[in-house]
C-alpha positions in Angstrom: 0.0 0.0 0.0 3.2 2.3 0.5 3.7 2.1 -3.0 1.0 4.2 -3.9 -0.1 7.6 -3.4 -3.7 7.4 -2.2 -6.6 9.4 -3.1 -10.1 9.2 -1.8 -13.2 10.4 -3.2 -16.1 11.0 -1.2 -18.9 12.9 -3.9 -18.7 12.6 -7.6 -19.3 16.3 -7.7 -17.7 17.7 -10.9 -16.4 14.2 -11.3 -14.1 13.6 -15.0 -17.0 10.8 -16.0 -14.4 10.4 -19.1 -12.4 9.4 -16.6 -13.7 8.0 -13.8 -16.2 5.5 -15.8 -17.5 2.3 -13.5 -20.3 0.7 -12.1 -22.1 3.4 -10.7 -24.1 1.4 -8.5 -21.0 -0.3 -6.4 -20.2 0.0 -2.4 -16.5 0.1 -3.1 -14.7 0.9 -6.5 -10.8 1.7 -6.7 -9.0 2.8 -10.1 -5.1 2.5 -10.4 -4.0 5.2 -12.4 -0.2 6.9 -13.5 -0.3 10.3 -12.6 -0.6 11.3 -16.2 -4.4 9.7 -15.9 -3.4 6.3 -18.0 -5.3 3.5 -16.0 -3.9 0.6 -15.2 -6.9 -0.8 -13.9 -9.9 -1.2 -12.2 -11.2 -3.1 -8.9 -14.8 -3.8 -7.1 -17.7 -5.7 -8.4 -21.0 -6.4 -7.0 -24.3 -8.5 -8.1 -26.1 -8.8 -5.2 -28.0 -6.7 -2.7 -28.1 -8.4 0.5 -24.3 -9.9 -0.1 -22.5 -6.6 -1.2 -19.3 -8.7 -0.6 -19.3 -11.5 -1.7 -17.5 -10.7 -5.6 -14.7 -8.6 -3.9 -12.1 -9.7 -1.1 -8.8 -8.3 0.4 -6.9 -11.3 -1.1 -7.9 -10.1 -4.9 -7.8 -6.6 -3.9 -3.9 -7.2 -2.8 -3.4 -9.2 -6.2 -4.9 -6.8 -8.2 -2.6 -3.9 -6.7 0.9 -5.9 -6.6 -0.5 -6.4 -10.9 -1.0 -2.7 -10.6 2.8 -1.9 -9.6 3.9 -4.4 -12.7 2.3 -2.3 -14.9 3.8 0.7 -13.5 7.1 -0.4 -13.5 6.9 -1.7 -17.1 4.7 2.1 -18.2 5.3 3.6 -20.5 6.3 0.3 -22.8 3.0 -1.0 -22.1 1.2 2.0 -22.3 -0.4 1.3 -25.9 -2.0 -2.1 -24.4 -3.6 0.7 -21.9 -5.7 2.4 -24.2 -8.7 0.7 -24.2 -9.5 0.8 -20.6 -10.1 4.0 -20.5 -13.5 5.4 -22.8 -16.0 8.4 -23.0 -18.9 7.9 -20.7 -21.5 10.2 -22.5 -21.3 13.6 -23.7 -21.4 15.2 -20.5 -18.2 15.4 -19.0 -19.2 15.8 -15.5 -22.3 14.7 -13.4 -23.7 18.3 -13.1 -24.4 18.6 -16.9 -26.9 15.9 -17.2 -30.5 17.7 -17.3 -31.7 15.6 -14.1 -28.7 17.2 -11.9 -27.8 20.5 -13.7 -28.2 23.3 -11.3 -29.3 21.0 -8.8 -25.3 20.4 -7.2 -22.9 23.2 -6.8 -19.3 22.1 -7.5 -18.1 20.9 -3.7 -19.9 19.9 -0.7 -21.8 22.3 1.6 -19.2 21.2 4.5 -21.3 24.5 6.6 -24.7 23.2 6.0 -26.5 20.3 4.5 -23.1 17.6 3.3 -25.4 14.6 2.5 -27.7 16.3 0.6 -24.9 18.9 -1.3 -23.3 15.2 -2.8 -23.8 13.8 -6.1 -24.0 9.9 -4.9 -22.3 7.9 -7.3 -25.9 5.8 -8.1 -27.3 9.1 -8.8 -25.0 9.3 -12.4 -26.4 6.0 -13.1 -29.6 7.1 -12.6 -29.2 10.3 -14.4 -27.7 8.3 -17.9 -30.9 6.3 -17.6 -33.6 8.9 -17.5 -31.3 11.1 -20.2 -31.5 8.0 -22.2 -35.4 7.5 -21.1 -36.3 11.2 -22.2 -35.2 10.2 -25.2 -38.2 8.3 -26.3 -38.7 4.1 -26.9 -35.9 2.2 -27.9 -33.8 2.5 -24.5 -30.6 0.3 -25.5 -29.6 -2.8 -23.8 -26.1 -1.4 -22.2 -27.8 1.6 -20.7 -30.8 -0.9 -19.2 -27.9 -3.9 -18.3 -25.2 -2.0 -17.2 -21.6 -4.2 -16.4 -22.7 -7.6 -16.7 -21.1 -9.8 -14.4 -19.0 -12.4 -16.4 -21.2 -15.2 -15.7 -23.8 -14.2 -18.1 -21.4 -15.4 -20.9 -20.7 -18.3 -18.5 -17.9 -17.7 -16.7 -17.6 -17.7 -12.5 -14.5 -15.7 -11.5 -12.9 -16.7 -8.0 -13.2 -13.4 -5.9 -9.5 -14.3 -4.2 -7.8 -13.8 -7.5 -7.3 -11.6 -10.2 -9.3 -13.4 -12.9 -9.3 -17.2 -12.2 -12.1 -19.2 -13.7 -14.0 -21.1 -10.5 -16.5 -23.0 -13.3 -17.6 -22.7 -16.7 -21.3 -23.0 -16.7 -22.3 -26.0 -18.9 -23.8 -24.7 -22.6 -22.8 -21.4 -22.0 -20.9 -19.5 -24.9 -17.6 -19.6 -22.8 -18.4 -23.6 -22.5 -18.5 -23.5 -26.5 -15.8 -21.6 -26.8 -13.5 -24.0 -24.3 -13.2 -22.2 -21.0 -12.1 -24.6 -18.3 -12.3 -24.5 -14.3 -8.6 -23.0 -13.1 -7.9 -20.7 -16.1 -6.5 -17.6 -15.6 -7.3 -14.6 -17.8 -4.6 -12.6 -18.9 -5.7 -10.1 -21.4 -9.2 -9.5 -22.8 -8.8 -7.7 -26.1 -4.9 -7.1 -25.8 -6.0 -5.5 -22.3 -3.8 -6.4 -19.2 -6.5 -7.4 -16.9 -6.1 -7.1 -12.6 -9.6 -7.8 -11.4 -13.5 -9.2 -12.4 -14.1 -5.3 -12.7 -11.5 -5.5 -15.8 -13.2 -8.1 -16.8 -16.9 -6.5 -16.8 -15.1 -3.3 -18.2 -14.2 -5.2 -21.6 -17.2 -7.3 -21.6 -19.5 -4.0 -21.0 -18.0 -2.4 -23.7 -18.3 -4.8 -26.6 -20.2 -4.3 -29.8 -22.8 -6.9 -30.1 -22.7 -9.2 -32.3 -18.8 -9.3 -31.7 -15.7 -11.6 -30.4 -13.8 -11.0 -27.6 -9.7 -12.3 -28.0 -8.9 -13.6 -24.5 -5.2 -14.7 -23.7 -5.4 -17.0 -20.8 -2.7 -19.2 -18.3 -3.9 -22.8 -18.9 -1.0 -24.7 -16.6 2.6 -23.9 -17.7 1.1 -22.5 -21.3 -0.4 -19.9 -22.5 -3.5 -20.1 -24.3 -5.7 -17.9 -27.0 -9.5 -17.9 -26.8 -12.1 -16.0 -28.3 -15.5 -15.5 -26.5 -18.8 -14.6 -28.9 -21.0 -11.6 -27.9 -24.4 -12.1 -29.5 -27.1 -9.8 -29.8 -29.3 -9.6 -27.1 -26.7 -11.5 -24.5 -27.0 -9.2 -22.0 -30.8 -9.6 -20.9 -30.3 -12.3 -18.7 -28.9 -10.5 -15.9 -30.9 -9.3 -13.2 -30.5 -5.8 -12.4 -32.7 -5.6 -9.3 -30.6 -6.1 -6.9 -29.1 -2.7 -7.8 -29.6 0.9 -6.3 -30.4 2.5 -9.8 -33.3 0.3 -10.1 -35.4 1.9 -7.4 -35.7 4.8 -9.8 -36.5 1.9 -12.9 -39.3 1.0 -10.5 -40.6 4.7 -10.7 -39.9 4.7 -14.2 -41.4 1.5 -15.4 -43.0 0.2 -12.4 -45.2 3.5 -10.8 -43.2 2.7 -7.7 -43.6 -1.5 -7.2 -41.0 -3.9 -6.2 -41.5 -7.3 -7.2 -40.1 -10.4 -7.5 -41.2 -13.9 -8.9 -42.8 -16.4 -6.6 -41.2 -19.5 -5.7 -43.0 -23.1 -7.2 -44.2 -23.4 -4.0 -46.1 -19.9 -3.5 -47.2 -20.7 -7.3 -49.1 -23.8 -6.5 -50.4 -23.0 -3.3 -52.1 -20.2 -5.3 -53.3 -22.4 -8.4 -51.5 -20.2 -10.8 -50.1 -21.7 -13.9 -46.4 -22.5 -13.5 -45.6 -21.1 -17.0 -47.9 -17.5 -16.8 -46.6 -14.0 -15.1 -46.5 -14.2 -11.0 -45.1 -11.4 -9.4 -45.3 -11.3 -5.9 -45.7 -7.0 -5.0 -43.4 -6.9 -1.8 -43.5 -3.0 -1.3 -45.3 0.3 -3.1 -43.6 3.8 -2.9 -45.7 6.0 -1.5 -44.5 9.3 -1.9 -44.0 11.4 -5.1 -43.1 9.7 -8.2 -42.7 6.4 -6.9 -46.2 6.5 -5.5 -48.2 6.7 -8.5 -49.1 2.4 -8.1 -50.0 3.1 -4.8 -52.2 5.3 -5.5 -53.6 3.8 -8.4 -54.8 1.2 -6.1 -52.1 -1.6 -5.9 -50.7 -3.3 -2.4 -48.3 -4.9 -1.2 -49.2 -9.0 -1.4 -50.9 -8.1 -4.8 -49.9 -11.3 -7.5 -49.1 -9.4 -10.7 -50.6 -12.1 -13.5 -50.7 -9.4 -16.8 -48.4 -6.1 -17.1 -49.6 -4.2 -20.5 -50.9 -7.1 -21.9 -48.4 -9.6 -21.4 -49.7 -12.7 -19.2 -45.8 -14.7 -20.2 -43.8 -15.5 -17.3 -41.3 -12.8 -16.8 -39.2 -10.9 -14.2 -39.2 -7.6 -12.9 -36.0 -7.0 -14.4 -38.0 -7.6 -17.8 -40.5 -5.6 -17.3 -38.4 -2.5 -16.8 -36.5 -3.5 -20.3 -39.9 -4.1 -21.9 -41.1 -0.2 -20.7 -37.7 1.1 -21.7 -37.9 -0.5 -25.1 -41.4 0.2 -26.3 -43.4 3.0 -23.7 -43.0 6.3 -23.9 -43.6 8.6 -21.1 -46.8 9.3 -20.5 -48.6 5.6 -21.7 -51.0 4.4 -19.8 -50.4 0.6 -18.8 -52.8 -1.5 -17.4 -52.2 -4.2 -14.4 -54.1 -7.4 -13.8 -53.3 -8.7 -10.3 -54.9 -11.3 -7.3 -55.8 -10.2 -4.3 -57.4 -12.3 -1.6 -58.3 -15.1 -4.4 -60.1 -12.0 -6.7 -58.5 -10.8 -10.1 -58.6 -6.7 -10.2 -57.7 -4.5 -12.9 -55.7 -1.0 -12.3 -53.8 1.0 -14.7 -51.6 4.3 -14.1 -49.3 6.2 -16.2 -45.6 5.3 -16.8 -42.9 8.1 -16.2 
């Protein structure tokens, strides 16, 4: 840790977001940077709410650094191999330009009055992209809705104690097809030295679809080259709810519900179909913007069986999509849930 000079930010007021691009909707994120702004790399990852942990340990944040000094000590040979890790966010350079937050955040923190309320959270730019991207019309695209994939959705399980060790290749998955095994260790990802998952993500995130990624990887004593397909549409298995910018898709897409499927269980106890729509409402905003289901009518315990005509099974992660994709702002949408064993009707208007 002596090695580096260490620099903490605690806002991303006025933040370089050309810069300083990541997973806006992380606990922890570090970038390791030369101090003429080439980045090394990146480190902290994340895919679940209740186990904010459990992708990131001190044993792959250590590796990650000591990979971080190897690239310093061979800059700037290396520094062509660098480029790609570092991309425009958007055309707004800093948080405060996008309409949702322009003259809402001065530059700095109000240390002398209100601090919490003065800082531009780091969810909040997430949030911000999306409803640019949302006032836009229909036709969201897929990065903006699935942002930073984990690797998994292409099939690979990274090992949280090391840099970017493959735990297990899940079976039919394009990096089974494409001959990923258990205990292979990913080098580069597009001629890109990679320290960490969140390396990983970046390249992954970042690829034109349909594409190939070229992957060097340490199979044993050799060295390997691999190339992993990027399809169209490969992103829209992951499940974004877990993350903080999707209370504000919920407002968006959902007037303010949080849902999530039933269990087989919950299904057949309530003679439902095991192949149709159950969503199980667990909470209704009820303030503001995030109120309008709640005060269309909708409750907490409500089994969502047809969202805007569509009775297929789905998750809430697809309904959001589904909104982005083909709703305006303004569209009425109409619900069909169960309550108490009765179906009920309600419909409100989609922000």
């Amino acid at each position: 840790m002596d090695q580096f000079v260490r620099v903490r930010l605690i806002q991303c007021n006025s933040v370089d977001l050309n810069l300083f691009h990541f997973d806006y909707d992380l606990t922890f994120a570090a970038f390791f940077m030369n101090a003429d702004k080439t980045l090394y790399g990146r480190y902290g990852t994340r895919s679940s709410q209740k186990e904010a942990e459990r992708d990131i340990s001190i044993e792959g944040f250590a590796k990650a650094m000591q990979r971080a000094l190897d690239l310093h000590k061979a800059y700037p040979a290396n520094k062509a191999s660098l480029a790609g890790k570092t991309a425009p966010f958007s055309e707004f350079k800093i948080p405060q330009e996008f309409p949702h937050l322009e003259g809402r955040f001065q530059p700095w923190l109000d240390f002398d009055g209100k601090v919490a309320a003065s800082c531009i959270h780091c969810h909040m730019v997430g949030e911000a992209n999306r409803r640019f991207a949302r006032s836009k019309g229909t036709n969201v695209d897929d990065k903006t809705i699935y942002p930073w994939p984990m690797p998994d959705v292409l099939g690979i399980n990274l090992d949280p104690k090391e840099i970017a060790k493959v735990d297990k290749v899940i079976p039919g998955s394009a990096a089974d097809h494409s001959g990923f095994k258990a205990g292979d260790v990913i080098l580069k990802m597009e001629g890109q030295p990679i320290l960490s998952i969140a390396d990983v993500q970046w390249v992954i995130h970042q690829a034109k679809e349909p594409s190939t990624i070229r992957v060097v990887a340490q199979r044993g004593n050799e060295q390997i080259e691999l190339t992993l397909p990027i399809t169209k549409g490969w992103r829209r298995t992951s499940d974004i709810g877990w993350r903080t910018t999707s209370w504000d898709l919920r407002r968006m897409a959902a007037g303010g519900l949080k849902m999530r499927n039933m269990t087989d269980e919950e299904i057949k106890a309530h003679e439902l179909p095991p192949d149709k729509l159950a969503l199980l409402v667990e909470h209704t905003g009820k303030y503001g913007d995030h109120g309008v289901a709640h005060r269309a009518g909708l409750k907490p315990g409500d089994i969502l069986i047809e969202f805007d005509g569509i009775s297929t099974s789905m998750r809430e992660t697809e309904i959001f999509a589904h909104v982005l994709r083909n709703r305006p702002i303004g569209t009425e949408v109409q619900i069909k849930i169960i309550r108490n064993g009765e179906k009920k009707t309600f419909s409100f208007k989609l922000q």
